[in-house]
C-alpha positions in Angstrom: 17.3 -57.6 -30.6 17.8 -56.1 -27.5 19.0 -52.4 -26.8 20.7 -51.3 -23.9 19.9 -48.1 -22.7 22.8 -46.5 -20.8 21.3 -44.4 -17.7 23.0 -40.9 -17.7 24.8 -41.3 -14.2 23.9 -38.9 -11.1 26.0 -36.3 -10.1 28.0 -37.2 -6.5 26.3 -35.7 -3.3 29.6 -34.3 -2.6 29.6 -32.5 -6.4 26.1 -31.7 -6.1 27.0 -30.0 -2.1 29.8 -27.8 -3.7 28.2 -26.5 -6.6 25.5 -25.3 -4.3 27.8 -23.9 -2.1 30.0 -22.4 -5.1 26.5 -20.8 -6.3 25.7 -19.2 -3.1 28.9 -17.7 -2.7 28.9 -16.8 -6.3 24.8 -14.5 -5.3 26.5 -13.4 -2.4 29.4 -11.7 -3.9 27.1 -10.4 -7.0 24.8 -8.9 -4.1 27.9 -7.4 -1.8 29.3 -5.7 -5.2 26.3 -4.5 -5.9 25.8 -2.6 -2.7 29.1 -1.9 -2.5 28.6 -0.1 -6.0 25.5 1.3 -4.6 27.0 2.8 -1.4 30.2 4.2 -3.5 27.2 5.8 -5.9 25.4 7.4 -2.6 28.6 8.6 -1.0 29.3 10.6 -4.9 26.2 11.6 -4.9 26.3 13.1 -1.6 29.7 14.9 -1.9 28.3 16.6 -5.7 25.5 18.2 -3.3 28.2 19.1 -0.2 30.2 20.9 -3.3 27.2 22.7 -4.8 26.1 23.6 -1.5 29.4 25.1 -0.7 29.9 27.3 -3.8 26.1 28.2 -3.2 27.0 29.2 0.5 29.9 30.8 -0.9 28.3 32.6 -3.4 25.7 34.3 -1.2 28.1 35.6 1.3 30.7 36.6 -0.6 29.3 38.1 -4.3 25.9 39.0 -2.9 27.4 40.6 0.4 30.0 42.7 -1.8 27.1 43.9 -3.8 25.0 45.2 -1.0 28.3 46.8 0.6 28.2 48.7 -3.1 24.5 49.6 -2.4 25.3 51.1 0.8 28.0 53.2 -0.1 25.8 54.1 -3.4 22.7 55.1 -0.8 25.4 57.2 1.8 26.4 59.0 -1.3 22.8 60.0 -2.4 21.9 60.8 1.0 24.3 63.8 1.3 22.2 65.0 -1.2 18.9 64.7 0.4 16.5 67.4 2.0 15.4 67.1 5.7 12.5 65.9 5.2 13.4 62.3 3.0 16.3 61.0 5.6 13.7 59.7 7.5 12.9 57.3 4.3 16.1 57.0 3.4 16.8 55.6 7.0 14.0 53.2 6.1 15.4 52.0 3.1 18.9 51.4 5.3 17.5 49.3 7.9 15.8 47.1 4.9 19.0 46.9 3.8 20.6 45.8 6.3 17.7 43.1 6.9 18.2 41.7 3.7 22.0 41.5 5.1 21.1 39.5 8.3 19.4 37.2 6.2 21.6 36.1 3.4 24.4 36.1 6.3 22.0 33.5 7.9 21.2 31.6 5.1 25.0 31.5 3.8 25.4 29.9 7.1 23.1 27.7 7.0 24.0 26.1 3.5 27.9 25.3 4.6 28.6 27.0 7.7 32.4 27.9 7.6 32.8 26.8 11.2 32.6 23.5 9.9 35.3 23.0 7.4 37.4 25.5 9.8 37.4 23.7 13.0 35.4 20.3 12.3 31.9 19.7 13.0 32.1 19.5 16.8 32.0 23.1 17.3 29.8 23.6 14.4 27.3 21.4 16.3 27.5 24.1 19.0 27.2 26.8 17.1 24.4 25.6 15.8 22.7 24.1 19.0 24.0 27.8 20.5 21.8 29.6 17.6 18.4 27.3 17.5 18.5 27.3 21.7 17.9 31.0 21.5 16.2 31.5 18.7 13.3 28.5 19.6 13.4 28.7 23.7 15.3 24.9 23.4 17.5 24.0 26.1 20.4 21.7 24.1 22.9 20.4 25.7 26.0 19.0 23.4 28.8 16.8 25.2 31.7 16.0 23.2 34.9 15.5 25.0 37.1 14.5 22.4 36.4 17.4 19.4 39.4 15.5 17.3 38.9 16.2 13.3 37.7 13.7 11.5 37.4 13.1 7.5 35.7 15.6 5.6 32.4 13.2 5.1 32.1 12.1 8.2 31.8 15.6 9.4 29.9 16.7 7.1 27.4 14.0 7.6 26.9 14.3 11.7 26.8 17.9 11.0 24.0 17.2 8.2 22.2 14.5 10.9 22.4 16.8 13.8 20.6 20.1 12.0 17.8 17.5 10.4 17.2 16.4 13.9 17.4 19.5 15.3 15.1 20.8 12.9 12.3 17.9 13.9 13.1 18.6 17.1 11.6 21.8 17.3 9.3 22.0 14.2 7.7 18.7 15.1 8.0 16.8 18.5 7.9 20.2 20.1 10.7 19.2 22.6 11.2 20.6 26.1 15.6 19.6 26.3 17.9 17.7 23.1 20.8 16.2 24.1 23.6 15.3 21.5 26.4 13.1 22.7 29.5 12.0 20.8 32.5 9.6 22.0 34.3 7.4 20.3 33.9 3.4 21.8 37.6 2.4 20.5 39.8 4.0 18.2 37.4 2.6 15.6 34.5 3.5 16.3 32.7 6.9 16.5 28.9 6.8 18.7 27.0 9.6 18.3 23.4 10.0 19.8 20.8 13.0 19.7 17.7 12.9 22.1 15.0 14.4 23.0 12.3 14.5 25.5 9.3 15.1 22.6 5.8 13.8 21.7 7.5 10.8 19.4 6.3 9.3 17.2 5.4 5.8 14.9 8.8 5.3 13.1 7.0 2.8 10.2 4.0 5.1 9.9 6.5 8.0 9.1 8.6 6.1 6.7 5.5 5.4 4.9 4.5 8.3 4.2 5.9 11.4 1.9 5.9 13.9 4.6 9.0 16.1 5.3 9.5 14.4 8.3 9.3 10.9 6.5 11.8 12.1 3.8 14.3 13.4 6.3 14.6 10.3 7.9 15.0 8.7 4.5 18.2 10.8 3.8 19.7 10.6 7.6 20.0 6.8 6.8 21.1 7.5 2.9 23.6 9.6 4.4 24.9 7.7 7.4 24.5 4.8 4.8 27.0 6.8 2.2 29.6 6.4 4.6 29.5 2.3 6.0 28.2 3.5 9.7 24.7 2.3 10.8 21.6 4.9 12.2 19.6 3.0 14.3 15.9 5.3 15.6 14.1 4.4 18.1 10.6 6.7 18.9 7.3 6.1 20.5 4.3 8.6 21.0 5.3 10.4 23.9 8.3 8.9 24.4 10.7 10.7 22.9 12.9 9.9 20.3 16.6 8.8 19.9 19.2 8.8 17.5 21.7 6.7 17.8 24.9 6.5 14.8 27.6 4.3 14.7 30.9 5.1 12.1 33.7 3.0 11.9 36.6 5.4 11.4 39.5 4.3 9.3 42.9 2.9 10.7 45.0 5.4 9.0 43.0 8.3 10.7 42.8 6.4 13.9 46.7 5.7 13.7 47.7 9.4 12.9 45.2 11.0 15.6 47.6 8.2 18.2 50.6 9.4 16.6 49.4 12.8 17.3 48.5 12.5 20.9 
């Protein structure tokens, strides 16, 4: 008796071609969701902090600064009552005081500088170039022509990029000029750049490694990241380094800033 064995038929080319394709395109949305979910995840996180750091900022200026205005009008009090001899310490104790002022003043403003959610991040950026100029002998030079206001995380996060780079700037390449630029390449697209004329450095060696400098790099591109633009670095020993930070700008915002003008 003979049996006939029935050969389980081959799937089409053409079937086998779409199913392929319908897999691929099946990864590839998985993996865009994913970073999608990833990206809306960053750009939380990042706001929780901006909103901490605020009511931190916040905090010390406003509580802390009422309660040393108390201590001073406690101290003028007591010093009516003091001899001669101990307003010369008491005058100490003032100055300390008012020290301890300067500082938290300076350190409120460098949590969430007001500037910033008052007039935007453009003349924050100069306030702050204005203040680390003096303070570290740094010629910066900032050119900005359009200082329009932008979304409150977009500001935030040039703001945020800018001060990191400023910081490396001076505590690490040991710059002799920055220069920050920022225009807009259509009504689309915000560039901004920050350069300077440093000792440079090996951009995979840095990234590498766990060193401040490594891990503020790390959280420019997180940041920049956070909110769909693109931070691209370029650096060489002695070369320099630049910044350079592309964000595509919503149409709404783009459309009311024509309206506007």
């Amino acid at each position: 008796m003979k049996i006939a064995i029935r050969r389980k038929a081959r799937p089409r080319a053409g079937f086998e071609d779409e199913y392929r394709s319908s897999l691929r395109e099946y990864a590839y949305g998985m993996a865009h969701r994913g970073f999608q979910d990833a990206v809306k995840a960053l750009r939380q996180l990042n706001e929780t902090l901006e909103d901490e750091i605020k009511r931190l900022a916040y905090a010390v200026h406003d509580e802390a600064g009422q309660l040393l205005v108390a201590v001073h009008l406690a101290l003028v009090e007591v010093a009516l009552e003091l001899p001669e001899p101990q307003q010369v310490q008491f005058a100490r104790i003032k100055e300390m005081l008012n020290q301890v002022e300067r500082h938290l003043r300076r350190y409120s403003h460098e949590l969430r500088p007001t500037i910033l959610d008052d007039l935007g991040w453009i003349p924050a950026v100069r306030f702050l170039a204005d203040g680390i100029s003096k303070c570290a002998n740094l010629p910066i030079h900032v050119e900005a022509p359009n200082p329009e206001r932008l979304p409150g995380a977009i500001e935030t996060t040039l703001y945020r990029i800018v001060q990191e780079a400023l910081t490396n700037a001076v505590k690490h390449a040991k710059a002799g000029n920055v220069w920050i630029r920022a225009r807009k390449e259509n009504a689309l697209l915000l560039c901004c750049s920050i350069r300077d004329d440093g000792a440079g450095f090996d951009i995979r060696e840095v990234q590498k490694t766990p060193q401040r400098k490594g891990l503020g790099l790390i959280a420019m591109q997180e940041r920049v990241t956070a909110i769909g633009g693109t931070l691209q670095i370029d650096s060489g020993a002695g070369h320099g380094t630049i910044l350079s930070i592309r964000i595509p700008l919503e149409v709404d915002h783009a459309n009311s800033n024509r309206t506007r003008g």
